[in-house]
Every structure is written in C-alpha cells, then in structure tokens.
Steps between C-alpha positions, in 0.01 A plus 500: 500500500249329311391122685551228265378231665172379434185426700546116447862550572414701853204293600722200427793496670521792639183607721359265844866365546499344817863438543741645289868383515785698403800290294404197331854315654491189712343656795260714324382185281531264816283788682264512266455077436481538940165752480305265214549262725378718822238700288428287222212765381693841482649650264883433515727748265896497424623830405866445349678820371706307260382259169687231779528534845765805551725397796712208561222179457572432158872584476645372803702200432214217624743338777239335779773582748458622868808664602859403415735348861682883503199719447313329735804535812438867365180552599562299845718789564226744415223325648394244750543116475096529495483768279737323197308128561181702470627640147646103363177352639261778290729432169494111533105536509499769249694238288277216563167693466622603186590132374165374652258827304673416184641196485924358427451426151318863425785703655762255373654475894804302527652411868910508347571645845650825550888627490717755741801586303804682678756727282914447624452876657160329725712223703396654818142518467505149351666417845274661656210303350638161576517609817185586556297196286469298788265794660363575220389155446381483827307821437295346219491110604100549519422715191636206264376155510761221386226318213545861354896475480641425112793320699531272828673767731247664774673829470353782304862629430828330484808531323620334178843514318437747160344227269516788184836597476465883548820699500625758734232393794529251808555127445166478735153552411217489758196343374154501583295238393164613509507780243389472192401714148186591294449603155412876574275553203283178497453577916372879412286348205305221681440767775350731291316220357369372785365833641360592158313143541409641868332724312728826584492776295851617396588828360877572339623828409261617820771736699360591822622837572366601839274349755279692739244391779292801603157501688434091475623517111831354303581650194737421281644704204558279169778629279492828629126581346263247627291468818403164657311434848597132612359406853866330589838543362789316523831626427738221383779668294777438675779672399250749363393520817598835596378723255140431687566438818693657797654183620864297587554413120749597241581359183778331408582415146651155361687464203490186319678302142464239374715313261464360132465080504836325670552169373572235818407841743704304873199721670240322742306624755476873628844712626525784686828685489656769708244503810230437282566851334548280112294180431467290220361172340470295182201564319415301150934492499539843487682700820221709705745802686385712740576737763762829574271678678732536768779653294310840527200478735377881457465436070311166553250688716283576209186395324709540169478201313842532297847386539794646591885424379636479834298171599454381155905480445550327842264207436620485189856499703412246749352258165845529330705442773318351778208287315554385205878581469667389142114493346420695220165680652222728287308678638118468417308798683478723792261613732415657839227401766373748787538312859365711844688491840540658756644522860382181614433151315122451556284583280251758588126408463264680678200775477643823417192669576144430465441283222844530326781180535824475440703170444880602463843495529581155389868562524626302145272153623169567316566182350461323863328705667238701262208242504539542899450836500274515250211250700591708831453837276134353428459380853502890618205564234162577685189542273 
C-alpha cells in the first residue's frame, strides 16, 4: 500500500514522539496537560481514533456526581469500608481538580445537589438506605467540608419528601447535597483547548491498532498501515481499553435521549433511578435520559455505539409514566457512550510493561474521577 503521508507530515507529528497517549478523553487530555507540565520540552502527542474522543467523555450525561446513597452500600458489600472511602475521596478530587484546571464558568458547573429516586417495587432498598445514612454519613464526615454544603445540614445524604411529583415511586427521596452537573461539551472543549495551548499535538481519526515493546522499542501501528516509535505510551481508552491490553476491563455501553424543549421542565439537579442503573437531568429545559444497561448486561458489553429497542422503549417507559407523566414529550436525538469496568471499582493505572501505561476502568465516573487518573497516569511517565 502506497504511504500517503508526507515528509513534513512524518517529521511533524509523527517521528521523536516522546510520549504518546492513546484516547484524547479526560484522562488522556488530563495526562497529557500532567507531562507539559513534568517535561515541558518533549514532544507530547494525542492519538484519538475518532474525529471526537470515541468512548464515553463526550456523551456521558456531565453529572459531577460521586456515587448515589444505594450504589455506594453496594460496593461496601463488595469492598472494604477503606476500599469505597478511597474511591469517594479520588472522585471528590477528580471533581475539584477539574473545576480548579478549567474553571466553573468554562464547564458551566452547577452545585443543584444530587437526587436518589425509589420506584413503588424498590421500598425495601429505600429502607434499607435510611437505615444505613447515619453510617454512611459517618463514613464520609471528613471527605466533605460544611463551607462546601449548598444547604445548612452536615450530612452528605439525608432524606427529603419527593419535591417533583413523580408517579409510581416512593414518597421519599434521599438527597445528596454535594453533587452537582457540567455542560459536557464546553468541559471536553476547554480541555482540548487548554492542552492544544500546552502545546500538545493532537491527532483524530489516528486508530491505534496494536502496540508492541520489543528489545527497548514501542511501536505502535496507526490505522492498520503506519509505523510509529514513541519512547512512552500511555494507554487511556477506557472502555476501548481491551482491544490493546490484557487487563480487568470491559466495556459497557450507555444509552442516552434527550428530549425536544419542555416549557416550565419541574427538573433540578441530577437523579439517579433504579440503583443508579437510569439517571437523568435538565439540560437547556430539555429531559437528558439515560441508562438500561442492566436490563440485558451481556448486549451492553460492547464497543457498539448504537441503540437498541429494548432500553430505548423502557426509558422512554419510565419518561411517560414515571417522569414526566401527562407531558407531551419529543424526542430530540439518541446516542450511545462506551464506559470500562470491571471486577472491582478502582481504576487501574499502572506500568503494563516497560514504557507502556495504562489509566482505566473508570467504572461510569470519568466525569469525577478522569482528571485524577489522568495526573497519576503522567506521574508513572519516566523519560
């Protein structure tokens, strides 16, 4: 096959890389703002498969959330006390580091505070999280500091009588009020910005199809016909993840709508629904909807970024009778984003082997916890 890339082009961006980073998401842009910093006189590039970045940081549905009262008693029964502050503490500083590099206004944050909403058929696990509030509280007295709170209570959660009138759900919400919501597309924009300003080189429609380390050298194979030598790589694809590397990651898909305009939209703040498994918000009055992975695990566990009529129909469902009940509701578009988890929360950064990263396996936060991951991806980095 004939080369078509120029000398310029080669010699440009493409030969004496000095760190290359794979997925130009929230980590690998965070990664990649980290190094300039640490090496301000290498060469820095961004290789990013898609014309956007591919996975889950621009679709997701920008809620600056940490983990909603029943998913995080889930993972206390999967992990250690220790183990679950460890992940809560990491997304609260994700979230803040990510406020601080960019700024409120450029990200469009809002602190609304966050919503737990319990269907009629969920009356024992809403029980079950009043229960347990107290200790939970207790758990994360330190991580929060009161001047940060949007309201005068001390407790991160606590429960609230349903201020929106949702039908066939629990009279109770539990509310956090810590969490807050982004604008999805200005966040990815100023990041990109800012590392472009850094003076990163970034590269869409660059697939990475293979990575090798043999006899001191990386290689990397560029959409499936060209050879580059970087002296580092980092691997921050996510979701993606697995298609490279031979780690604890699978994808897990994420369908999203979002509605047409609703005049006087009762929606304020962030909501997660159903053990977290559906979430939505109010975004520039239209409904955001996402979620249904859980209604067939094994079909979500693809890098496919289409929709599917089972999980489409239920949120659709759950809008018309749960929602927005008795409101007319169009809807605007559709979408999918790629997430990566795996058998444990935490993320997995480390040195695969020598020379080659990986920061992974965000586990649907990238929002809170991708600029973490992304500083103590560039951390690893030895030059």
């Amino acid at each position: 096959m004939i080369d078509k890339l120029s000398y310029w082009e080669r010699k440009t961006w493409l030969q004496d890389i000095d760190v290359a980073i794979i997925g130009s998401g929230i980590v690998g842009l965070c990664c990649a703002i980290r190094l300039t910093e640490r090496f301000p006189n290498k060469k820095i590039v961004v290789l990013e498969r898609g014309i956007l970045p591919s996975g889950a940081s621009t679709k997701n549905a920008g809620f600056a959330c940490f983990g909603s009262a029943s998913e995080l008693l889930d993972d206390l029964s999967r992990h250690s006390s220790e183990e679950v502050l460890d992940l809560v503490q990491k997304r609260v500083s994700g979230l803040k580091r990510l406020r601080g590099l960019l700024g409120d206004e450029a990200i469009d944050f809002r602190q609304h505070g966050g919503f737990e909403v319990f269907l009629e058929k969920d009356k024992t696990l809403l029980t079950q999280c009043t229960d347990q509030l107290t200790s939970l509280n207790s758990l994360l007295a330190d991580t929060f500091s009161r001047n940060d709170a949007i309201l005068p209570q001390n407790e991160v959660f606590f429960v609230k009588n349903d201020p929106f009138s949702f039908k066939n759900t629990q009279n109770e919400v539990i509310f956090n009020q810590f969490e807050g919501q982004i604008d999805t597309g200005k966040m990815m924009a100023s990041l990109l910005q800012l590392a472009q300003e850094k003076g990163v080189f970034i590269l869409n429609s660059a697939k990475i199809t293979s990575i090798s380390g043999k006899n001191e050298q990386i290689s990397l194979v560029l959409n499936k016909k060209h050879q580059i030598y970087p002296k580092r790589v980092c691997v921050a694809t996510n979701g993606f993840a697995k298609q490279l590397l031979d780690e604890d990651v699978e994808p897990a898909r994420a369908q999203v709508l979002i509605t047409k305009p609703i005049k006087n939209l009762p929606i304020k703040g962030t909501f997660h629904l159903d053990r977290g498994y559906y979430y939505f918000r109010n975004i520039h009055d239209r409904l955001l909807f996402g979620g249904g992975r859980n209604l067939d695990f094994d079909a979500e566990r693809t890098v496919e970024l289409n929709q599917t009529s089972l999980v489409m129909d239920r949120l659709e469902t759950l809008i018309n009778e749960t929602i927005l009940p008795g409101c007319h509701v169009e809807i605007d578009q559709r979408w999918s984003g790629i997430m990566g988890v795996g058998s444990q929360k935490k993320a997995i950064v480390k040195e695969v082997e020598g020379g080659i990263y990986c920061g992974v396996r965000l586990g649907g936060m990238g929002v809170a916890i991708g600029s973490h991951i992304g500083s103590e991806l560039a951390e690893l980095v030895e030059l």
